[in-house]
N, CA, C and O atoms as CSV, one atom per row, in Angstrom:
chain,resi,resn,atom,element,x,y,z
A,1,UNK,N,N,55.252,-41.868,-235.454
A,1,UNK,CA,C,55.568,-40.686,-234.718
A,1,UNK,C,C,55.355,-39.425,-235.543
A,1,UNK,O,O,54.791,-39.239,-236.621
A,2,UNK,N,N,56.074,-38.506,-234.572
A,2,UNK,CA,C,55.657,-36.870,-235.689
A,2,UNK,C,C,56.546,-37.021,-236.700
A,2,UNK,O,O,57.241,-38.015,-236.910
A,3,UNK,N,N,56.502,-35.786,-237.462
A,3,UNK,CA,C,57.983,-35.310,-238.355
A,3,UNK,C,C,58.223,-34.112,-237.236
A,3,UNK,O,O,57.696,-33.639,-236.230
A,4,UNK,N,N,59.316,-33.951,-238.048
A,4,UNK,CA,C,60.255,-33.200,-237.415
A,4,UNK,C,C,59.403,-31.408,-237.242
A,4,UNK,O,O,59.528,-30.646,-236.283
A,5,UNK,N,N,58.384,-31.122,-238.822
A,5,UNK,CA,C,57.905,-30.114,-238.864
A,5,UNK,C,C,56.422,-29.875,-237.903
A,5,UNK,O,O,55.836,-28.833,-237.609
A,6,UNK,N,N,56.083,-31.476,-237.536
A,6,UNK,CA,C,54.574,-31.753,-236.553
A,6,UNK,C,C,55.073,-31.679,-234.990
A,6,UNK,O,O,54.360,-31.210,-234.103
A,7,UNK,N,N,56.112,-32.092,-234.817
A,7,UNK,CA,C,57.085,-31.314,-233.516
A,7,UNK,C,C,57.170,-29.992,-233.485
A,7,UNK,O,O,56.835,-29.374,-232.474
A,8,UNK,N,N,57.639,-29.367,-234.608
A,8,UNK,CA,C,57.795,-28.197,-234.477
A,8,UNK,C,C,56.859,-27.083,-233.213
A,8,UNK,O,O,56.951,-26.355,-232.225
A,9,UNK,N,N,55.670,-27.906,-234.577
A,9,UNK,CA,C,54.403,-26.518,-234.528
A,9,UNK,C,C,53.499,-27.114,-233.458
A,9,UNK,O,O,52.455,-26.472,-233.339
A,10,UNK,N,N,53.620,-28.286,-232.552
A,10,UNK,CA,C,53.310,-28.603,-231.677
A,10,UNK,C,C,54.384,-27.776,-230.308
A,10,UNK,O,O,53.846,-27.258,-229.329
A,11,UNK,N,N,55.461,-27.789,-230.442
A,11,UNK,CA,C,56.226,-27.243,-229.384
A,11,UNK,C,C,55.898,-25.801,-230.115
A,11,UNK,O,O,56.302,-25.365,-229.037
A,12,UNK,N,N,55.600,-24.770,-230.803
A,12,UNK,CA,C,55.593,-23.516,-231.004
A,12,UNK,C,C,54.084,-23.325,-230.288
A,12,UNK,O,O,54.078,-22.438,-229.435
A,13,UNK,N,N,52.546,-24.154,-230.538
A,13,UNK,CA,C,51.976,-23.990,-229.788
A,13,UNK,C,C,51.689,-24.001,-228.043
A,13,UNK,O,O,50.987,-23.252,-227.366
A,14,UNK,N,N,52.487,-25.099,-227.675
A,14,UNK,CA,C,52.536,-25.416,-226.395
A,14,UNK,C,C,53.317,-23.870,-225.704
A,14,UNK,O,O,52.790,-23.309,-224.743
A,15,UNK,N,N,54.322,-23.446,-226.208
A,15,UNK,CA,C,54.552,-22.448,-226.332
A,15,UNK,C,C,54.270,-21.141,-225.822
A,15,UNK,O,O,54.576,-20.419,-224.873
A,16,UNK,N,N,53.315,-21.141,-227.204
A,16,UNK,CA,C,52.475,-19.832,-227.251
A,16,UNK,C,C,51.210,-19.828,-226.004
A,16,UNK,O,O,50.647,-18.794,-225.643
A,17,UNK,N,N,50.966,-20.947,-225.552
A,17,UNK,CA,C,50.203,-21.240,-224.489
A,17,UNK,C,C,50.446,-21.144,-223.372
A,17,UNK,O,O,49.538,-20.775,-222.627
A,18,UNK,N,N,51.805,-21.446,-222.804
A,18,UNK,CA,C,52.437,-20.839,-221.762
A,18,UNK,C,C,52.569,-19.550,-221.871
A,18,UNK,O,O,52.248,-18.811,-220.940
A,19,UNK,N,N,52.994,-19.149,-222.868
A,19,UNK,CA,C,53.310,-17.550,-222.300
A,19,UNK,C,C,51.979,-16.817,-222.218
A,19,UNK,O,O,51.911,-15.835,-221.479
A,20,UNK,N,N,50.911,-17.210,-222.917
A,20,UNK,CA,C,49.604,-16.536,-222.870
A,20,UNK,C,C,49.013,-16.740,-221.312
A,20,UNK,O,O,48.518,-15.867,-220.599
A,21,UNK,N,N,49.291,-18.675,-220.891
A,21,UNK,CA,C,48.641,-18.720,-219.413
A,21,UNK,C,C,49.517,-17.326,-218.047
A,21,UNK,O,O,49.111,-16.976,-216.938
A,22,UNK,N,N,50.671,-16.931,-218.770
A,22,UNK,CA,C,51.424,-16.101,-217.696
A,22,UNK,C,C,51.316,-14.962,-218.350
A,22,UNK,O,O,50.979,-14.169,-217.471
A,23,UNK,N,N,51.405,-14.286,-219.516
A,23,UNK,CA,C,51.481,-12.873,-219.819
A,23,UNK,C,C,50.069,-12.512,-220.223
A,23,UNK,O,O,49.793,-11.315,-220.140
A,24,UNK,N,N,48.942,-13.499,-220.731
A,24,UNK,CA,C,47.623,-13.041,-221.327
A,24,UNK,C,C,46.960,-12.076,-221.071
A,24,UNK,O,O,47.185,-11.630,-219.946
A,25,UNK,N,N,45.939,-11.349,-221.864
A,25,UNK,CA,C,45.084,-10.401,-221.255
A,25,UNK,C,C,44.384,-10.660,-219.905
A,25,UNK,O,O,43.577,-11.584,-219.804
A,26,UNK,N,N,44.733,-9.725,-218.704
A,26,UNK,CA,C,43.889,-9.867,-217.777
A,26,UNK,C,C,42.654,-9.150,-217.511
A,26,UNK,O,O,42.511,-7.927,-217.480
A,27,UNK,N,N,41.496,-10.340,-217.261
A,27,UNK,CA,C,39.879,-9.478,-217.643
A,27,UNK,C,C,39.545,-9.583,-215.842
A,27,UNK,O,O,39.969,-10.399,-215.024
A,28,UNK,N,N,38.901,-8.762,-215.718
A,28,UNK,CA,C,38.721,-8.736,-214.366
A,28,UNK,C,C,37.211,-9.496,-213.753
A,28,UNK,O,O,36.817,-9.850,-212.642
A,29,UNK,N,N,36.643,-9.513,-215.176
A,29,UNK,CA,C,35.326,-9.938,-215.503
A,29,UNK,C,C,35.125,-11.528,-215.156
A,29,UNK,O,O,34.046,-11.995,-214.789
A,30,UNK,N,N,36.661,-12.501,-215.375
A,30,UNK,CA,C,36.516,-13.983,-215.888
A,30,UNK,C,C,37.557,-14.363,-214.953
A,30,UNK,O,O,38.719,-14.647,-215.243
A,31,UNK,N,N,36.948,-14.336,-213.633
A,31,UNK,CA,C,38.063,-14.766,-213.044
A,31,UNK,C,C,37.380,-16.409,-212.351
A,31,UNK,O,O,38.053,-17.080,-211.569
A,32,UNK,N,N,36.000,-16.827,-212.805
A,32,UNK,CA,C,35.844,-18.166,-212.614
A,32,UNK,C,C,36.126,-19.299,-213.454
A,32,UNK,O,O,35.441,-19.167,-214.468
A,33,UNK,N,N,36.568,-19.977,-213.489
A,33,UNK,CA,C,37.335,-20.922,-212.510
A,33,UNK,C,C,38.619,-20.577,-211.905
A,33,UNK,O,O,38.908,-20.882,-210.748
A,34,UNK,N,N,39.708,-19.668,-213.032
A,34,UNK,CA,C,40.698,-19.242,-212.508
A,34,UNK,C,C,40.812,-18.156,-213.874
A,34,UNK,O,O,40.329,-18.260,-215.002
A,35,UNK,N,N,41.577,-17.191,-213.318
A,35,UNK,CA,C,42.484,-16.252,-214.765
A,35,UNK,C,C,42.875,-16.832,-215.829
A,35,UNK,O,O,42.510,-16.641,-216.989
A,36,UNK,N,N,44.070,-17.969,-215.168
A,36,UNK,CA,C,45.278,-19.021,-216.082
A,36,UNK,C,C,44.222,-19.283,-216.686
A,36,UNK,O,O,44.469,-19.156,-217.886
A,37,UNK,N,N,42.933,-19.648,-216.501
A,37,UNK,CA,C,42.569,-21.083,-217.533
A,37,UNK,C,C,41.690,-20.175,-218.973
A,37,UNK,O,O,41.427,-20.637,-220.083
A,38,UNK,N,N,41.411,-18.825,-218.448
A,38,UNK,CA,C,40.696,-17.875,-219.265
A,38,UNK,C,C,41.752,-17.353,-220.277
A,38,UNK,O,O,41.585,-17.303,-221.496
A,39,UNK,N,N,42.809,-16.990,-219.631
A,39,UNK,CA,C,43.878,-17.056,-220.918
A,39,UNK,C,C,44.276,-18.313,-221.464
A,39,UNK,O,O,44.986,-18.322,-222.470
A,40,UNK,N,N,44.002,-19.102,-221.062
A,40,UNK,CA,C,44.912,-20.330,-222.274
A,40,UNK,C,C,43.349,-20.469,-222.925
A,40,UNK,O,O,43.259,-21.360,-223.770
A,41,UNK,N,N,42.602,-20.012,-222.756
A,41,UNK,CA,C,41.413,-20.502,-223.823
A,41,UNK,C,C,41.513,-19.374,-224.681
A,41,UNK,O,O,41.078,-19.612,-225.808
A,42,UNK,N,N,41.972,-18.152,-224.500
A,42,UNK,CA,C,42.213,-16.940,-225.462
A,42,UNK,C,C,43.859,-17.625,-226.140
A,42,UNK,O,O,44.077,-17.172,-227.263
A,43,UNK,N,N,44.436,-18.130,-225.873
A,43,UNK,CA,C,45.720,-18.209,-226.651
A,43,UNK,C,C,45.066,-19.683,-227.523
A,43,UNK,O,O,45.495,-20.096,-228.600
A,44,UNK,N,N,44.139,-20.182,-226.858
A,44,UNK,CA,C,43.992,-21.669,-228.136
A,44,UNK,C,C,43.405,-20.678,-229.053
A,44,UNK,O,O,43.792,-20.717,-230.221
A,45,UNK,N,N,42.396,-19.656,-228.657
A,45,UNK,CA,C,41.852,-19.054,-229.696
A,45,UNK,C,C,42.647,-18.542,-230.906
A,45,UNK,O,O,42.365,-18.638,-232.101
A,46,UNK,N,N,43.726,-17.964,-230.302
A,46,UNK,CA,C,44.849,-17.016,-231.066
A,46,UNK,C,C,45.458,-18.204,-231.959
A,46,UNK,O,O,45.628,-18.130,-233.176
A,47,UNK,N,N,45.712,-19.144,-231.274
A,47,UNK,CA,C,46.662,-20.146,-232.424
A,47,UNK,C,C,45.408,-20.822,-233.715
A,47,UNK,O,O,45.703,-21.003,-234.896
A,48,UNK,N,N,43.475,-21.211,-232.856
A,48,UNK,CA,C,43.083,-21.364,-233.712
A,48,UNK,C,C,43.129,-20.274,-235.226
A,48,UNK,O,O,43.267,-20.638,-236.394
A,49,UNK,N,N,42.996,-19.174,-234.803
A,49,UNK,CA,C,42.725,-18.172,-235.761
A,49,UNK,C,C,44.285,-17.988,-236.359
A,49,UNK,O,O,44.396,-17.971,-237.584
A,50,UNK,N,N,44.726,-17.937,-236.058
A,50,UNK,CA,C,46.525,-18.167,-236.838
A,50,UNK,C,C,46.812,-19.055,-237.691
A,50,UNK,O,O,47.403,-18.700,-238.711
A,51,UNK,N,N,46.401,-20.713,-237.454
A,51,UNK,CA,C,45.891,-21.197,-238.498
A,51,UNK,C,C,45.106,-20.940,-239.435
A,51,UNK,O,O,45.143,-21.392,-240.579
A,52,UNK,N,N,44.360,-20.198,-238.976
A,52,UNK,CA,C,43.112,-20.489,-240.220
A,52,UNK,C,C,43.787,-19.122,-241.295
A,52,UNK,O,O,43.507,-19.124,-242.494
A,53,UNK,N,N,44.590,-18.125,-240.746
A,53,UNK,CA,C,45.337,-17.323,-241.932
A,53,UNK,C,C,46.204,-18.077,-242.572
A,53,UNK,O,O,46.392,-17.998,-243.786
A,54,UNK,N,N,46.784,-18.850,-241.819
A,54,UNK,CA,C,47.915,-19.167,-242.441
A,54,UNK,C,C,47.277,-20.377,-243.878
A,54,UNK,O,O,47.851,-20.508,-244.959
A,55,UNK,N,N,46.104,-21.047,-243.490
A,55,UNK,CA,C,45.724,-21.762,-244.512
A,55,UNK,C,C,44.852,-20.881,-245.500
A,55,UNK,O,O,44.566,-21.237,-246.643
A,56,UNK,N,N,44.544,-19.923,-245.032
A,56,UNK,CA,C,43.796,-19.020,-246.150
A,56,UNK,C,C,44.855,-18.559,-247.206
A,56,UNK,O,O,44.700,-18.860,-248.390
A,57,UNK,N,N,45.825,-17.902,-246.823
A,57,UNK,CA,C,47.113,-17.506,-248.051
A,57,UNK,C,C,47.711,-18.646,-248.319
A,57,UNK,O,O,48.879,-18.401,-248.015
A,58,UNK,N,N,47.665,-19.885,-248.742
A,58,UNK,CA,C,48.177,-21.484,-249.324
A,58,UNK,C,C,47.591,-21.746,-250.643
A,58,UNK,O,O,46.369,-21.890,-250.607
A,59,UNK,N,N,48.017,-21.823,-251.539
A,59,UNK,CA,C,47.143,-22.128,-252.529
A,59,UNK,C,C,46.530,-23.419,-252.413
A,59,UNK,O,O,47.126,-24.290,-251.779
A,60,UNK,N,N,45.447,-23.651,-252.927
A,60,UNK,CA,C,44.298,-24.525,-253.078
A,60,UNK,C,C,44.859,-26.124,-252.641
A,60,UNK,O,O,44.658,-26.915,-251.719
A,61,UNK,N,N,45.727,-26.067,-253.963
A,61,UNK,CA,C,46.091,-27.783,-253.663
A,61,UNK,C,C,47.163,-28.101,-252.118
A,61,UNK,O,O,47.180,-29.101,-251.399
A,62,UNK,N,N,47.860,-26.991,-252.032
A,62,UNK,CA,C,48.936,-27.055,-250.813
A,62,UNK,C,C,47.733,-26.885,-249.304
A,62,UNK,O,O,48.117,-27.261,-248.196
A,63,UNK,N,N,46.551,-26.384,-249.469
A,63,UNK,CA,C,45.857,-26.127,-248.190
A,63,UNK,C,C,45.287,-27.469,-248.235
A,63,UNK,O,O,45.413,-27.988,-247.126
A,64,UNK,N,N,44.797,-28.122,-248.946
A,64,UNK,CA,C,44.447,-29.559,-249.452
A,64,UNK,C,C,45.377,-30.553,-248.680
A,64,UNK,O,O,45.184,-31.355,-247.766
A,65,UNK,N,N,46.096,-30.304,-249.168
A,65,UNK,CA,C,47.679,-31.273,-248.694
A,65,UNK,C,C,48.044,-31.002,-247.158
A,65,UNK,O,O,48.676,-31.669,-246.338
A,66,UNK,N,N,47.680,-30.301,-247.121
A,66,UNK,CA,C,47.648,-29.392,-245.132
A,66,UNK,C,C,46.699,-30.321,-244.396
A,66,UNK,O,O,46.878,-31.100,-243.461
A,67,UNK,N,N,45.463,-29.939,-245.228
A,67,UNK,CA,C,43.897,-30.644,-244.221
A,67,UNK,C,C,43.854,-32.050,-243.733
A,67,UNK,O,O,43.307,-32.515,-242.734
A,68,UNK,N,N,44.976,-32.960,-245.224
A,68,UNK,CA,C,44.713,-34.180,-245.160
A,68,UNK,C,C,45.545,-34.234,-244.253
A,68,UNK,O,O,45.211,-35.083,-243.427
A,69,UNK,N,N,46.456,-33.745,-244.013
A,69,UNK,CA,C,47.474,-34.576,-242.034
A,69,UNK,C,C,46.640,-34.465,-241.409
A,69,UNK,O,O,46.532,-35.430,-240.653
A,70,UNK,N,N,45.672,-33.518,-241.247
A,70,UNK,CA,C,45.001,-33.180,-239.937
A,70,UNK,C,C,44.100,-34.469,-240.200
A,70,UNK,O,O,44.398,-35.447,-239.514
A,71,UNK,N,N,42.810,-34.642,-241.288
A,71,UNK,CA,C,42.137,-35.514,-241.384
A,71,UNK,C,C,42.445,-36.684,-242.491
A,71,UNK,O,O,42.767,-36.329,-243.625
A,72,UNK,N,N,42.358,-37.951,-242.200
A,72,UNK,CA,C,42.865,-38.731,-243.137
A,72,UNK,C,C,41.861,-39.145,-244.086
A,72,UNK,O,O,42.265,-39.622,-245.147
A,73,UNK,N,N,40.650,-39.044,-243.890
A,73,UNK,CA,C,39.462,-38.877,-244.905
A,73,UNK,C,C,39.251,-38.146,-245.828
A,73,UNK,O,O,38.311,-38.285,-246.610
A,74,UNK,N,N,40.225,-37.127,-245.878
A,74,UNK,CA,C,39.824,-36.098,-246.846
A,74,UNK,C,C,40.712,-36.235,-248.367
A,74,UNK,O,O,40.668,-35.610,-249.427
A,75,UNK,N,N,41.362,-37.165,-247.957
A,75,UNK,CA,C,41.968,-37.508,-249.606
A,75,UNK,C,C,41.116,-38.908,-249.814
A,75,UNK,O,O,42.012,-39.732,-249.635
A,76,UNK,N,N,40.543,-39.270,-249.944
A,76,UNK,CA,C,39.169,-40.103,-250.520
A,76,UNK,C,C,37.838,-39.621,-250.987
A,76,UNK,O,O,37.128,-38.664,-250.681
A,77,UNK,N,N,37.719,-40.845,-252.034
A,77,UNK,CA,C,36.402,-39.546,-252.546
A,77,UNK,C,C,35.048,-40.131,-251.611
A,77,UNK,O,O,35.266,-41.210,-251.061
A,78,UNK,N,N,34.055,-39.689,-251.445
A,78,UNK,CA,C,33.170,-40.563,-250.500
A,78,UNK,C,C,32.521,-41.190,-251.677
A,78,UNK,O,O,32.531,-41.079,-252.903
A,79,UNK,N,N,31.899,-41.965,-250.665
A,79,UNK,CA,C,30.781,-42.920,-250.937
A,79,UNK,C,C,29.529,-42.817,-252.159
A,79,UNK,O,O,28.792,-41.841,-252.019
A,80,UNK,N,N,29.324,-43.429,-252.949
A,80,UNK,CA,C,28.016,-43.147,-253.672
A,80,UNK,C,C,26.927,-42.870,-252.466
A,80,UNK,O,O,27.004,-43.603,-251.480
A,81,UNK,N,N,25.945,-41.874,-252.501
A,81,UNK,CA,C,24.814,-42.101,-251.484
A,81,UNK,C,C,23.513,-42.056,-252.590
A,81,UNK,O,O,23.704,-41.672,-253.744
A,82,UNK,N,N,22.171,-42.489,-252.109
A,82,UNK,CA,C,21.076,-42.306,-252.972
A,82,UNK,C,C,20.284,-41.040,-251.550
A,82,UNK,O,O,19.807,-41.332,-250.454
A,83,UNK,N,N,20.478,-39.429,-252.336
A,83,UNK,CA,C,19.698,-39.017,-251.406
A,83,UNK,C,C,18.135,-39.304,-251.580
A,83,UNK,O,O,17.413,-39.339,-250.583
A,84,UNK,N,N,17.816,-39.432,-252.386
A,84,UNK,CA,C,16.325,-39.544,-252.934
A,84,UNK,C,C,15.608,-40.502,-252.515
A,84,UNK,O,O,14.381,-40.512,-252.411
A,85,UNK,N,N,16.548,-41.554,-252.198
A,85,UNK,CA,C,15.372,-43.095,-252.787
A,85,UNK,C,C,14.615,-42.900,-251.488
A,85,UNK,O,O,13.551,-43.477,-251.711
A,86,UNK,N,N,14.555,-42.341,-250.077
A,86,UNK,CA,C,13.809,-43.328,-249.235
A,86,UNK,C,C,13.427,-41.564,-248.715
A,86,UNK,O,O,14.139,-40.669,-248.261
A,87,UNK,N,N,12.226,-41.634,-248.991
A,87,UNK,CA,C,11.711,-40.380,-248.771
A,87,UNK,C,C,10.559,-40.348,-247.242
A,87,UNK,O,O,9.578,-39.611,-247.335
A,88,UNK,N,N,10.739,-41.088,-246.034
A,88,UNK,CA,C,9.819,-41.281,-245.190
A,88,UNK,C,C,10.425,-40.246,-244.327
A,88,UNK,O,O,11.487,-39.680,-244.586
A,89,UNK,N,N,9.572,-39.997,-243.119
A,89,UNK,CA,C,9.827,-39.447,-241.964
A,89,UNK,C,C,10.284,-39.581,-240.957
A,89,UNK,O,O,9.257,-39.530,-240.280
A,90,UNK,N,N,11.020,-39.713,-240.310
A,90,UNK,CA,C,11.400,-40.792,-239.365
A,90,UNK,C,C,11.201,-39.613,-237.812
A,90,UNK,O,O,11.541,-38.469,-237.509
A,91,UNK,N,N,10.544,-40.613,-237.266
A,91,UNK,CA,C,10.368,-39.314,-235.760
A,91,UNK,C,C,10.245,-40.679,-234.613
A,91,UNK,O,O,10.108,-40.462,-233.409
């Protein structure tokens, strides 16, 4: 299951998404498919970009330690690869 802090910021987004689908900027321009759905794609925007400050001011190893909840690959080192050896074209 979550932690208690992956609840959190899951209920703070869900959140911030409601109030954006009811209070969001109204464009008069984007009203296909509906308004609601043009603001909740501006409030995912807002929470994407909110993250990405909030991981920009983290220092290095703590934004590290952030990425890997999101992806579990990223605390492994990869694979040996040979980019060189097989130099054909493939079409």
């Amino acid at each position: 299951g979550f932690s208690g802090a992956e609840r959190g910021v899951w209920a703070m987004v869900v959140a911030f998404l409601i109030y954006s689908g009811i209070h969001g900027p109204n464009s008069s321009k984007l009203i296909r498919p509906h308004p609601v759905f043009w603001r909740l794609v501006h409030g995912l925007a807002m929470c994407y970009f909110m993250a990405l400050i909030f991981i920009l001011f983290l220092p290095t190893d703590a934004a590290r330690q952030f990425l890997k909840h999101l992806f579990d690959e990223l605390g492994q080192e990869p694979g040996e690869r040979a980019y060189g050896a097989d130099c054909r074209l493939h079409t």
